[in-house]
C-alpha positions as CSV (number, residue, x, y, z in Angstrom):
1,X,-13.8,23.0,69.4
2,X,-12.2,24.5,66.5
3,X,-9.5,22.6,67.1
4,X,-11.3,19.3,67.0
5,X,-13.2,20.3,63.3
6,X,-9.3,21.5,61.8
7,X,-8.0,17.8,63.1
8,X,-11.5,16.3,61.6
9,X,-11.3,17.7,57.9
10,X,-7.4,16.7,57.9
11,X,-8.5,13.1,58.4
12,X,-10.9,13.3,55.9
13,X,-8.7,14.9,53.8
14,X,-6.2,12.6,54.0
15,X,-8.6,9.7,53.6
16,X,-9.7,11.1,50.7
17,X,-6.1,11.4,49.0
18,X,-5.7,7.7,50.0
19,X,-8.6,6.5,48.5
20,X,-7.8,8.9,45.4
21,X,-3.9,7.4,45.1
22,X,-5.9,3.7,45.3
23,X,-8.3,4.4,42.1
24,X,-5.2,6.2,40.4
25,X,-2.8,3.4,40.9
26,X,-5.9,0.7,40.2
27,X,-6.5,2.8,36.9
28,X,-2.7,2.9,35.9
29,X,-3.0,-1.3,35.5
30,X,-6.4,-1.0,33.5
31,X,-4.8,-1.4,29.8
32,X,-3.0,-4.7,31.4
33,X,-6.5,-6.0,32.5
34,X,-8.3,-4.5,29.7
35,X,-5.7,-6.1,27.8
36,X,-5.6,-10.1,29.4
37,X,-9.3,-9.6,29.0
38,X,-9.1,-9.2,25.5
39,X,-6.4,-11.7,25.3
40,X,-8.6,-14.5,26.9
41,X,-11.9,-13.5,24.7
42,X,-9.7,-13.9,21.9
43,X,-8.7,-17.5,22.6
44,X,-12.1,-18.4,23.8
45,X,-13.6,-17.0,20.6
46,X,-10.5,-18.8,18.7
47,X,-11.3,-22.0,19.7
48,X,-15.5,-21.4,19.5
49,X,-13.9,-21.5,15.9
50,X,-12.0,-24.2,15.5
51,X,-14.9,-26.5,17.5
52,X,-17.0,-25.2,14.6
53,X,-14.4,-26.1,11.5
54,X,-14.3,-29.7,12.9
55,X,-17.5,-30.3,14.1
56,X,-18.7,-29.1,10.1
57,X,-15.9,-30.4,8.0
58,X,-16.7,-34.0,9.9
59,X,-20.7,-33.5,9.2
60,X,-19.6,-32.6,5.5
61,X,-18.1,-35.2,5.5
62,X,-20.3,-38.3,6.8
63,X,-21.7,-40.7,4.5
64,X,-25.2,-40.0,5.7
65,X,-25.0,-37.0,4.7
66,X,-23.8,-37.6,1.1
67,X,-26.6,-40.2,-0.4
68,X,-28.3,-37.4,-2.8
69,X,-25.8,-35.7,-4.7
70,X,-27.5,-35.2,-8.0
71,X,-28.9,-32.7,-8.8
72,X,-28.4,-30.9,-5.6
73,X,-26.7,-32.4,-2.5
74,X,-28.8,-30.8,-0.4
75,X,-27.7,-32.6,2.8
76,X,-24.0,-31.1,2.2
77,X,-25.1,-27.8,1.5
78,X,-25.5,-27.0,5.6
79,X,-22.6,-28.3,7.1
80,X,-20.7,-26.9,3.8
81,X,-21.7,-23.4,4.0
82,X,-20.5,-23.3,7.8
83,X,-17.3,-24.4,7.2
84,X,-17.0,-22.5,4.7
85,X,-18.3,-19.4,6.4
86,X,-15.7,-20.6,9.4
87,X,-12.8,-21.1,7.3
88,X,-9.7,-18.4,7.1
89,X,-8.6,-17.7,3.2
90,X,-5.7,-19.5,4.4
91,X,-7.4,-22.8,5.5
92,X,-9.8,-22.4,2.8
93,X,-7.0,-22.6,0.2
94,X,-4.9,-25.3,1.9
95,X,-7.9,-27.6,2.3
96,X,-9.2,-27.8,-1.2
97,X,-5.7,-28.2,-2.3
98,X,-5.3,-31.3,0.0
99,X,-8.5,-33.1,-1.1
100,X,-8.0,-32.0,-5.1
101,X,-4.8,-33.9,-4.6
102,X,-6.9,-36.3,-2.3
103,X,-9.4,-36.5,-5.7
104,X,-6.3,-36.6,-8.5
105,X,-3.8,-38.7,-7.0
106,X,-5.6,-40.9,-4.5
107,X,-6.2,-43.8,-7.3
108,X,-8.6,-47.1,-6.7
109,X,-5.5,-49.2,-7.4
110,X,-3.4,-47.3,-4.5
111,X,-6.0,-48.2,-2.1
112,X,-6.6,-51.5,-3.3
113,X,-4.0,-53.4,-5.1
114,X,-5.3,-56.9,-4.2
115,X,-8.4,-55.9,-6.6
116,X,-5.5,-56.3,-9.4
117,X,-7.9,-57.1,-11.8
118,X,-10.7,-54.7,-11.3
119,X,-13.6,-57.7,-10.3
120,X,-15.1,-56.1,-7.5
121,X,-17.7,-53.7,-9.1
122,X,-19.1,-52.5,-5.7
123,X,-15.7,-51.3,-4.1
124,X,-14.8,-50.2,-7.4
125,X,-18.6,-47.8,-7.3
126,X,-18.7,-47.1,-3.8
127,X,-14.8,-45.8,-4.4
128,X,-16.0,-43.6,-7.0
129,X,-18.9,-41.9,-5.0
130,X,-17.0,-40.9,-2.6
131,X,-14.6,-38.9,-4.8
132,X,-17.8,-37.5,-6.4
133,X,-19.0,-36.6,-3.3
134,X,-15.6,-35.2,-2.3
135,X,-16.2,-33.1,-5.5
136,X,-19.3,-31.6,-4.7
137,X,-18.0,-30.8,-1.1
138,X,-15.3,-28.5,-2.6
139,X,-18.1,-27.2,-5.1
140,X,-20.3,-26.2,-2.1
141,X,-17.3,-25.2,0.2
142,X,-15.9,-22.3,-2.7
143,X,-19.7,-21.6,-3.7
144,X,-20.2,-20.4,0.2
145,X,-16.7,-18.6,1.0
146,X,-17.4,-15.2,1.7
147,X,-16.9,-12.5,-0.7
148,X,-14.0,-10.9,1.3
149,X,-12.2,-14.3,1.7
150,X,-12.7,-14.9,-2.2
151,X,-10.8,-11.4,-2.4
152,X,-8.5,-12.3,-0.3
153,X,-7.3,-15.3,-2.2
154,X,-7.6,-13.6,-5.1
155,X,-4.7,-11.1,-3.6
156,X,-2.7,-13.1,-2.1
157,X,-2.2,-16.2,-4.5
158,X,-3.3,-14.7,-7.6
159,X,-2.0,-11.0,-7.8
160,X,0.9,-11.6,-5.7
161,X,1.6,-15.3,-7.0
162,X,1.2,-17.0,-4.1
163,X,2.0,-20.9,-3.4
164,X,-1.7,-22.0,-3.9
165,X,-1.8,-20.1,-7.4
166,X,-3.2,-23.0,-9.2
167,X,-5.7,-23.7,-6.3
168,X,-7.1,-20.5,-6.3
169,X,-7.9,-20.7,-9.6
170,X,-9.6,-23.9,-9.4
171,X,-11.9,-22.4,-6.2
172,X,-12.9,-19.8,-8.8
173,X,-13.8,-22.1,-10.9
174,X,-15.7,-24.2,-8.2
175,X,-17.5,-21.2,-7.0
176,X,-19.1,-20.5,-10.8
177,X,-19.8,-24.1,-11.2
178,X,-21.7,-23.6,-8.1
179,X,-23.7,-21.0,-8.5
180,X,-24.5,-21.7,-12.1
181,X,-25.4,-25.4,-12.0
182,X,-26.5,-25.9,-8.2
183,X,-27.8,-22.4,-7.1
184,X,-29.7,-21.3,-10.2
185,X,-30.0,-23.6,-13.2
186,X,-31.0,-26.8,-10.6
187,X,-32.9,-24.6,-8.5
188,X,-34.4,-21.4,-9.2
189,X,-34.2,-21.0,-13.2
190,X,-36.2,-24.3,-13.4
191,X,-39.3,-22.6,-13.0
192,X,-40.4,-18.8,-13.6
193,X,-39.1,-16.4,-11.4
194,X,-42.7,-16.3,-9.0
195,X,-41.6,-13.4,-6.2
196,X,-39.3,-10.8,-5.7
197,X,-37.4,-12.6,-3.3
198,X,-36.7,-15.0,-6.1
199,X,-35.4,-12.6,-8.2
200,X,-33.5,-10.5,-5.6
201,X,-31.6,-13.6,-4.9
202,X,-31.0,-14.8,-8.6
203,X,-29.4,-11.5,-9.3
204,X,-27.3,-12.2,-6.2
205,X,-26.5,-15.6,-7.3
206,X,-25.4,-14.5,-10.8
207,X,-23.5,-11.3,-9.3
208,X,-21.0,-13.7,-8.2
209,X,-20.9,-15.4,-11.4
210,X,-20.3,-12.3,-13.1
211,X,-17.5,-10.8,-11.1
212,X,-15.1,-14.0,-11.8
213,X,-16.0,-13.6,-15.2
214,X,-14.4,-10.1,-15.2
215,X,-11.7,-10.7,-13.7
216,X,-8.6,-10.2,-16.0
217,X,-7.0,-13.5,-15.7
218,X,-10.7,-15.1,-16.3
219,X,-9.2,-16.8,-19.1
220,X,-6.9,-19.0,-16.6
221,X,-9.4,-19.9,-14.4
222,X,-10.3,-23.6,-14.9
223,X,-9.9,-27.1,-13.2
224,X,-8.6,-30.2,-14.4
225,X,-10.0,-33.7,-13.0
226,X,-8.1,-36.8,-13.5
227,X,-8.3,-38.7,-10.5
228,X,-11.5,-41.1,-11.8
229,X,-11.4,-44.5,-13.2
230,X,-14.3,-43.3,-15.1
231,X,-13.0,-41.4,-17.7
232,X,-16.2,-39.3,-18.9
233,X,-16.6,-38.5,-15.5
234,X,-13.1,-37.0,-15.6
235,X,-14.6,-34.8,-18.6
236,X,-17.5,-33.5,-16.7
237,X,-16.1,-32.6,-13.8
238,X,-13.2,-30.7,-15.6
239,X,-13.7,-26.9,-16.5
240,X,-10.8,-26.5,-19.6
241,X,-11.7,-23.0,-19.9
242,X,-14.1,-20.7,-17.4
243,X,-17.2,-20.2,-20.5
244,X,-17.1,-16.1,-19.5
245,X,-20.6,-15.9,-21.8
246,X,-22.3,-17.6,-19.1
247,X,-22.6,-14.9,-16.5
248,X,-24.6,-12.8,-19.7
249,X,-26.5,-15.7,-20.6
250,X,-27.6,-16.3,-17.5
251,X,-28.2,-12.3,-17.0
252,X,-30.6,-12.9,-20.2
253,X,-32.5,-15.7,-18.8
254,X,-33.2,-14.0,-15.7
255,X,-34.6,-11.1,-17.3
256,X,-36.7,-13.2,-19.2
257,X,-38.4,-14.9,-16.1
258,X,-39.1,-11.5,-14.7
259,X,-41.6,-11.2,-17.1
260,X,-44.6,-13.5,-15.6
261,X,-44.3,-11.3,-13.0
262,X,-43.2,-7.8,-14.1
263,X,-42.7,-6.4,-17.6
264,X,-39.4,-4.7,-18.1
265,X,-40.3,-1.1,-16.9
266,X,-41.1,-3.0,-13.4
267,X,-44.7,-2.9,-13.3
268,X,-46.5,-5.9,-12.0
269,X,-48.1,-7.7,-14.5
270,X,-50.4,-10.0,-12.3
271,X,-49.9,-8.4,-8.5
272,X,-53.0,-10.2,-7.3
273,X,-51.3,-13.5,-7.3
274,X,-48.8,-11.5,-4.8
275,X,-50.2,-8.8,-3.2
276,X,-54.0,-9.2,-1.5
277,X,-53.7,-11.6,1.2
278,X,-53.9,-9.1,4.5
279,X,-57.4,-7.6,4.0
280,X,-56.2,-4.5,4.6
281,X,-56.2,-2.5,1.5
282,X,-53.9,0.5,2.8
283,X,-51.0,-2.4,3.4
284,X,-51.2,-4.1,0.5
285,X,-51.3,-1.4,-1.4
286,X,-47.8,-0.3,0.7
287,X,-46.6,-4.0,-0.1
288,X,-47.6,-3.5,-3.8
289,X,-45.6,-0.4,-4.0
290,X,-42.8,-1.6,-2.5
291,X,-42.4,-4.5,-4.4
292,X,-43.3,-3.0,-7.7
293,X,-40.0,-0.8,-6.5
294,X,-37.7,-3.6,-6.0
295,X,-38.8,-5.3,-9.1
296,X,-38.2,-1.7,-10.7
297,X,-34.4,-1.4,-9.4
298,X,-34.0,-5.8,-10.2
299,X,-34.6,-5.1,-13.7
300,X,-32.1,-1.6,-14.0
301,X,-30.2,-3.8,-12.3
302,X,-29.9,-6.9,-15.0
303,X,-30.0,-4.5,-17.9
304,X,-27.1,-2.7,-16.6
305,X,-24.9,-5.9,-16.4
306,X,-26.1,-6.7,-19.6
307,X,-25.2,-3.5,-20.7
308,X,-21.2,-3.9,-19.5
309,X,-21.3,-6.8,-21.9
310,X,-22.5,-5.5,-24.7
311,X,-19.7,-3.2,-24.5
């Protein structure tokens, strides 16, 4: 009997050790699975990416999509910010320098010379919309770049004097255009400043507009536009010089249409157009608080950029 138990735990034993060798030699290929696995997510996720750049730069693209342009081409501004959010600081860089080139070099009588003479008025408009909205897809595409991409141009063509030099330059200058004209002076500086999401976001949009404007070689930063028959039009789209007084101005103004709301020590001047709606006093007097604190930090917040130009 004792005989038959010894031979029994032997088997086990030894069926044990077999099964143990099995998960030891399984877990001795695990970084090579582990690793394919990674290596197939990566391409999957790689071209997820690329679907994306082509499926927005063609929507950005489309006529349809570029009828309103003035003052804010609001139809652009969707597909633009997800190519733009999509797009490597590499891409980014080589695809506003091919359509700048596309805008500058591409002329009306290069793509038709049988209009020798100039007659046909409707080519001759339609021609020049397109570059205009060609224009304002750049505008929208630099405007929307993350910040980190931004930097990364910044690094690698500017401080390190990369190929694309002068193009990152002129996407500097897009991006301010952008967010001066389109994102606050068309949009929410035409009207007082009515919630602290407004102003939250105005501080945001000017932040942007104030870090190019410190930048050290802020006096290079421009973009020339040629590429128009129109030759006013060439004027307006060009930026000679980046105006660095713009981020303060606009800083000022902001500040300024706090004030329906808040007066400059951050406390709410008229909360009951605000705060009130929930019937519940204990809430509102939480939201009241709260926003009466963001307001508070919003206007430290302006006066402290202020402040760095003043000095």
């Amino acid at each position: 009997m004792m005989k038959k138990l010894v031979l029994i735990a032997a088997a086990v034993a030894l069926t044990a050790c077999g099964q143990i060798k099995n998960i030891m030699d399984g877990t001795e290929h695990l970084p090579d699975q582990i690793a394919e696995t990674n290596r197939g997510m990566a391409q999957t996720n790689e071209s997820i990416r690329l679907q994306k750049l082509a499926v927005s730069l063609d929507h950005l693209m489309q006529e349809e999509n570029q009828m309103f342009l003035s003052p804010i081409p609001g139809d652009m501004m969707g597909p633009g910010k997800l190519l733009a959010e999509t797009l490597t600081a590499e891409e980014a860089v080589k695809l506003i320098y091919v359509k700048m080139v596309n805008i500058n070099e591409n002329t009306y009588r290069d793509q038709y010379p049988e209009d020798e003479e100039l007659k046909n008025a409707e080519q001759m408009r339609r021609f020049e919309r397109s570059k205009l909205a060609l224009f304002y897809s750049l505008q929208i595409v630099a405007g929307f770049l993350p910040d980190h991409v931004v930097q990364e141009i910044i690094h690698t063509e500017v401080m390190r004097g990369g190929r694309y030099f002068d193009t990152a330059l002129q996407i500097l200058s897009l991006r301010s255009s952008f967010y001066d004209k389109v994102m606050l002076k068309a949009s929410l500086l035409k009207d007082k400043l009515k919630t602290v999401g407004m102003v939250t976001t105005a501080i945001e949009y000017n932040e942007k507009i104030d870090f190019i404007a410190k930048l050290k070689f802020a006096p290079w930063i421009g973009i020339k536009i040629t590429g128009f028959m129109n030759q006013e039009m060439n004027a307006a789209m060009s930026v000679e010089k980046l105006d660095i007084a713009i981020a303060k101005n606009n800083w000022e103004i902001i500040l300024d249409r706090v004030t329906p709301i808040a007066d400059h020590t951050g406390a709410m001047v008229n909360p009951v157009e605000l705060v009130g709606v929930s019937g519940d006093p204990a809430a509102d007097a939480a939201e009241m608080a709260r926003q009466q604190e963001v307001l508070r930090q919003s206007i430290l917040k302006i006066q402290s950029h202020l402040t760095t130009w003043a000095n």
